[in-house]
MARTIVEX-433701 format. One record per residue (C-alpha): x, y, z; residue number from 1; chain; residue in one letter. Coordinates in Angstrom, 3 decimals. Layout:
BEGIN
          x          y          z     k   c   r
          X          Y          Z   NUM   A   a
...
This chain:
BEGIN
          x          y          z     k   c   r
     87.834    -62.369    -80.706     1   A   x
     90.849    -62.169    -78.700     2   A   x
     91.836    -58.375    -79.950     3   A   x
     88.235    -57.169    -78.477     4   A   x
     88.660    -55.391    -75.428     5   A   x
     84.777    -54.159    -75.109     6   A   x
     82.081    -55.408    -73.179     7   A   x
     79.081    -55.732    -74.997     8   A   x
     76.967    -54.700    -72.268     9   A   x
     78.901    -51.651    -71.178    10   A   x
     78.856    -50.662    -74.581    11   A   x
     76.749    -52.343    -77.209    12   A   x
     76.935    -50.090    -80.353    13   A   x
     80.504    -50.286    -80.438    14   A   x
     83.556    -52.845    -80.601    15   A   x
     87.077    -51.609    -79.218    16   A   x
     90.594    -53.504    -80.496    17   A   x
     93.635    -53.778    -78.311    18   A   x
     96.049    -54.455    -81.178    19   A   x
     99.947    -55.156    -81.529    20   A   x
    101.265    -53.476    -84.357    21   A   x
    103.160    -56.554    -85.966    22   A   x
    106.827    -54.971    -87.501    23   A   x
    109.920    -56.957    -88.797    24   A   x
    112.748    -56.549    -90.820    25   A   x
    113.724    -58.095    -94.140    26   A   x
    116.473    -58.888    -95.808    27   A   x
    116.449    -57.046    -98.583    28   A   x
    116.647    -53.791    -95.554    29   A   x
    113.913    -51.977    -94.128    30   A   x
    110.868    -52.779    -91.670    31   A   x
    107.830    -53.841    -92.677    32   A   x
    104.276    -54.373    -90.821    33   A   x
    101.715    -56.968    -90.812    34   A   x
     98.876    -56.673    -93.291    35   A   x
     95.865    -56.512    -91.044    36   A   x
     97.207    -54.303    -88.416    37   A   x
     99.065    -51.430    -90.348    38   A   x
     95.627    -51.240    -92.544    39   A   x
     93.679    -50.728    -89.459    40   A   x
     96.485    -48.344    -87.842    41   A   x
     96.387    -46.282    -91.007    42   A   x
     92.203    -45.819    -90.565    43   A   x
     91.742    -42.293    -89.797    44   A   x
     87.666    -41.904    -87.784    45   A   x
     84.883    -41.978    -90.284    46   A   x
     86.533    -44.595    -91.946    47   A   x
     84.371    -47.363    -92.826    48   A   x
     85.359    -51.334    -92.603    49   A   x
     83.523    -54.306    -93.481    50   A   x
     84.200    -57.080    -91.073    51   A   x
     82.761    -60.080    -89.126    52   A   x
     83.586    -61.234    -85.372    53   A   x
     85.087    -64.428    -85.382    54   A   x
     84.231    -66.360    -82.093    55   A   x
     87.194    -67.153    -79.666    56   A   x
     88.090    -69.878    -77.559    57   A   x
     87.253    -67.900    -74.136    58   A   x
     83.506    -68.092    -72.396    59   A   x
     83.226    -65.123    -70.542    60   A   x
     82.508    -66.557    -66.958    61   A   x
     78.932    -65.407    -64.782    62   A   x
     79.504    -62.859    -62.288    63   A   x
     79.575    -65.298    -58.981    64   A   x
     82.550    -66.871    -60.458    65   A   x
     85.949    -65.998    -58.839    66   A   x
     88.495    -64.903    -61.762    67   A   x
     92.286    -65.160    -62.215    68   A   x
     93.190    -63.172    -65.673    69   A   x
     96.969    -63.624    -67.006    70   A   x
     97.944    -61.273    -70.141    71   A   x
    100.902    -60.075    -71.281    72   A   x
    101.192    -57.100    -73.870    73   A   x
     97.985    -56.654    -76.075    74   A   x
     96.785    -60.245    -74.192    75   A   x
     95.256    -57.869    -72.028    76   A   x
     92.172    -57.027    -74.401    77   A   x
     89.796    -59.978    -73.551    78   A   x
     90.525    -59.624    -69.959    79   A   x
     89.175    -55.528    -70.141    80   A   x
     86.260    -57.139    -71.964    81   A   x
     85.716    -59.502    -68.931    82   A   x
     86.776    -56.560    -66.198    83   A   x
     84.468    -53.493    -68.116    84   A   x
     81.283    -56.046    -67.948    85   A   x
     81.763    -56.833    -64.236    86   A   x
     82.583    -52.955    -63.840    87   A   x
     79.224    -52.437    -65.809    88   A   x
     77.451    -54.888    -63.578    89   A   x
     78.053    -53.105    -60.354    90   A   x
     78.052    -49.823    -61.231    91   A   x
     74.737    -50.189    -63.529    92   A   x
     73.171    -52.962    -62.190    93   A   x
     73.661    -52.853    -58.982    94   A   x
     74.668    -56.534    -58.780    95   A   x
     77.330    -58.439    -56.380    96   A   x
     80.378    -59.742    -57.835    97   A   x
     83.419    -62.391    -57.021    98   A   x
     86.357    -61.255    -56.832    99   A   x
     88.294    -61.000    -60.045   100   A   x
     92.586    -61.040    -60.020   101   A   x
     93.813    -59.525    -62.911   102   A   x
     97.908    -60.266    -63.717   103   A   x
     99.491    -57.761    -66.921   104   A   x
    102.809    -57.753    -68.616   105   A   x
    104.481    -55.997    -70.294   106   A   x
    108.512    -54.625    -71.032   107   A   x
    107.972    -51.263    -70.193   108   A   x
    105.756    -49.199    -67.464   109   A   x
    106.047    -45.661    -69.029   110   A   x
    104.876    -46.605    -72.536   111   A   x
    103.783    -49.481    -72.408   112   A   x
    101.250    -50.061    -69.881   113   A   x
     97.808    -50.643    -71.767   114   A   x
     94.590    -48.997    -70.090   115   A   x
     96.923    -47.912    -67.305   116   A   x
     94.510    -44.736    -65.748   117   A   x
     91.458    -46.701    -66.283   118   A   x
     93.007    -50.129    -64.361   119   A   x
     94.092    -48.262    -61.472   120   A   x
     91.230    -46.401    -61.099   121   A   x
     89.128    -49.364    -60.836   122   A   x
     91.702    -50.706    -58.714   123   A   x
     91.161    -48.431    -55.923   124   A   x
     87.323    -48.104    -56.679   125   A   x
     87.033    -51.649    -56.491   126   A   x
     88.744    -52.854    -54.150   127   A   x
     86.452    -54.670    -52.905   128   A   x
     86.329    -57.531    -55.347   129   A   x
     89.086    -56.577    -58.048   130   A   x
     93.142    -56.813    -57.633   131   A   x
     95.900    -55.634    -60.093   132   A   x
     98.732    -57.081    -60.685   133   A   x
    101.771    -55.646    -63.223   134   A   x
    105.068    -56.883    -64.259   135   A   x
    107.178    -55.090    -66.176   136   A   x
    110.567    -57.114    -67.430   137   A   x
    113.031    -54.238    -68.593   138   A   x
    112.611    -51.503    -66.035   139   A   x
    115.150    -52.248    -63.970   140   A   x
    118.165    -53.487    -65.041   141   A   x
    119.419    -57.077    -64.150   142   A   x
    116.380    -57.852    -62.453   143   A   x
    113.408    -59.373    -64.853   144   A   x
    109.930    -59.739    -63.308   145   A   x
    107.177    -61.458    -65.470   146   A   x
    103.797    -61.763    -64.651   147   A   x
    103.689    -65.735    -64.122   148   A   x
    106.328    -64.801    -61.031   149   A   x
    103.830    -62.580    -59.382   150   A   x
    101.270    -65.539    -59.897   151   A   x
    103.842    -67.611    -57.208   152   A   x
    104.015    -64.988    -54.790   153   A   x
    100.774    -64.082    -54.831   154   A   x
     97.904    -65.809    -53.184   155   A   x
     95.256    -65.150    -55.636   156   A   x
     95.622    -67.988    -57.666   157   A   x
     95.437    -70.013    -54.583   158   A   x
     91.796    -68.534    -52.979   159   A   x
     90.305    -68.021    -56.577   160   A   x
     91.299    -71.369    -58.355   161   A   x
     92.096    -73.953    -55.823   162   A   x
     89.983    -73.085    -52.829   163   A   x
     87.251    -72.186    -55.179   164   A   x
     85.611    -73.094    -58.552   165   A   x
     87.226    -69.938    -60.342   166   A   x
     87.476    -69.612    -63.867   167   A   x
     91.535    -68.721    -65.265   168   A   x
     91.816    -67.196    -68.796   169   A   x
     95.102    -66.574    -69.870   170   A   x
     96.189    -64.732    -73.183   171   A   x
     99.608    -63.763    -74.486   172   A   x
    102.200    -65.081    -76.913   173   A   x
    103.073    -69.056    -76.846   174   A   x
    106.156    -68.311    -74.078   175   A   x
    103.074    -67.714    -71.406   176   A   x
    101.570    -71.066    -70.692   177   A   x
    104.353    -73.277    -69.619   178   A   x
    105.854    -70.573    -67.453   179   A   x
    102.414    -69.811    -66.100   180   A   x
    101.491    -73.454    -64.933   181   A   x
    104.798    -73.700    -63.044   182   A   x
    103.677    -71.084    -61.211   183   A   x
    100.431    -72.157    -60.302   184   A   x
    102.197    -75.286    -59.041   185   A   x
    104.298    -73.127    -57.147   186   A   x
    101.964    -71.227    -55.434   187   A   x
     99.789    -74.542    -54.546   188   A   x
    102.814    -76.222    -53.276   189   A   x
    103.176    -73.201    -50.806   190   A   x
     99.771    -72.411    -49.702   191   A   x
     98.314    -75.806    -49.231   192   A   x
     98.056    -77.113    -45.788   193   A   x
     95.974    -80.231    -46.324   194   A   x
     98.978    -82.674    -46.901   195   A   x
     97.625    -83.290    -50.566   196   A   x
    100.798    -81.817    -52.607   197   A   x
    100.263    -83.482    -55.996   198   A   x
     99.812    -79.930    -57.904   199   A   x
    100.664    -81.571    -61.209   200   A   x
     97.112    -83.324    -61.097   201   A   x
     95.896    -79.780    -59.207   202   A   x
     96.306    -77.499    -62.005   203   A   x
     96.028    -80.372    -64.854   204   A   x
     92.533    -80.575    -63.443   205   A   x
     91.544    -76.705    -64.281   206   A   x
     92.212    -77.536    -68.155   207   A   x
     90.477    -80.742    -68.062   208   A   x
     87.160    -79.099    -67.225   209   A   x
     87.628    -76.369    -68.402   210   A   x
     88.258    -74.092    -65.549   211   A   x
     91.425    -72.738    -67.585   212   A   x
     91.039    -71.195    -70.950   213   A   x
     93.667    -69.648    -73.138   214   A   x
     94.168    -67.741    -76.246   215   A   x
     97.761    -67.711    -77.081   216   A   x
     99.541    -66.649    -80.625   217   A   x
C-alpha cells in the first residue's frame, strides 16, 4: 500500500505506483533488478496484471486534521495519495482543510525530484493550507541537507504536531526514523516557551497514540 500514490477519490478507476527500481550487483559481474519492479518496469500500456492491494500500516487522516508528511525517495507515494485527496477535496468539494506540511528527499533535484511540476504547483495554489519542503543531499558539494534537518529548522512540526492534534506519517528507508525523531526533539526544544522541555516524552507520545505512523523498508 505504501507504493500507491493515488487518491481514491480524485481518481477511483485507477491506481498509480511510485516505485524504486531495486538494482545491485553480483559477484559473478553484472547488475541485476528486483523481481517485482523490473516486471512492472518492463509493462508496456495495455498490458494486463492480476493483483490485489495489500493494506498498509498508514490511516489516511480526516481533512480537519493538521498534517506533517516526511518521505524520502519513492517514500513520497503515500504522502501524494494523502496531498491529491485533500487537493480533490477543495477543489471538488468545496470543503475547508488544515494545513498539511509536506517534507521530500531525495539525492538529486534535476532527476530526481518525484512529482516535481505538480508539487509546486499546488504549492503556490495552495498556499493557503499546504507547505513544501525539499532536501536534496548531493547537490552541492560538502554540504549534505536531509529532510529530517529541515524538520529542526522549520516550525511546522512544532504548530501541526505539538500545538495541535496533527497526524505525522513518515515513509522512507530504515535510516529515516531515528534521524527524524531527533529532529522533532530539536525543533520542540527550540520553539517551546512553556518551561516543559521533556521532548523525549513529547514526541514518544505521538507514537503511543498513534499520532505518528510510518512505513519504512
Amino acid at each position: 500500500a505504501y507504493s500507491i500514490a493515488s487518491a481514491p477519490s480524485a481518481s477511483p478507476n485507477s491506481v498509480e505506483l511510485c516505485i524504486l527500481i531495486d538494482t545491485y550487483w553480483v559477484e559473478e559481474g553484472g547488475i541485476r533488478f528486483g523481481l517485482t519492479c523490473d516486471m512492472l518496469r518492463k509493462m508496456h500500456p495495455g498490458d494486463h496484471l492480476r493483483c490485489r492491494i495489500k493494506p498498509g500500516s498508514m490511516e489516511p487522516p480526516s481533512h480537519d486534521q493538521q498534517v506533517v508528511c516526511v518521505g524520502i525517495g519513492s517514500g513520497l507515494a503515500p504522502h501524494m495519495g494523502f496531498l491529491r485527496e485533500r487537493v480533490h477535496a477543495v477543489t471538488v468539494l468545496g470543503k475547508e482543510v488544515a494545513t498539511f506540511s509536506l517534507y521530500f528527499g531525495n539525492r538529486f533535484e534535476r532527476r530526481e525530484f518525484l512529482y516535481s511540476d505538480e508539487l509546486k504547483k499546488y504549492a503556490v495554489e495552495h498556499s493557503s493550507w499546504f507547505k513544501l519542503h525539499t532536501a536534496f543531499s548531493r547537490d552541492t558539494i560538502g554540504k549534505k541537507v536531509y529532510v529530517q534537518d529541515l524538520v529542526a529548522i522549520t516550525d511546522d512540526a512544532f504548530v501541526n504536531l505539538f500545538s495541535n492534534p496533527g497526524m505525522l506519517y513518515v515513509c522512507g528507508n530504515r535510516n529515516l526514523p531515528q534521524p527524524l525523531r531527533n529532529s522533532l526533539k530539536t525543533c520542540y526544544e527550540r520553539l517551546c516557551t512553556d518551561g516543559d522541555h521533556n521532548a523525549e516524552a513529547v514526541v514518544e507520545d505521538l507514537f503511543v497514540h498513534g499520532r505518528a505512523q510510518q512505513e519504512v523498508w
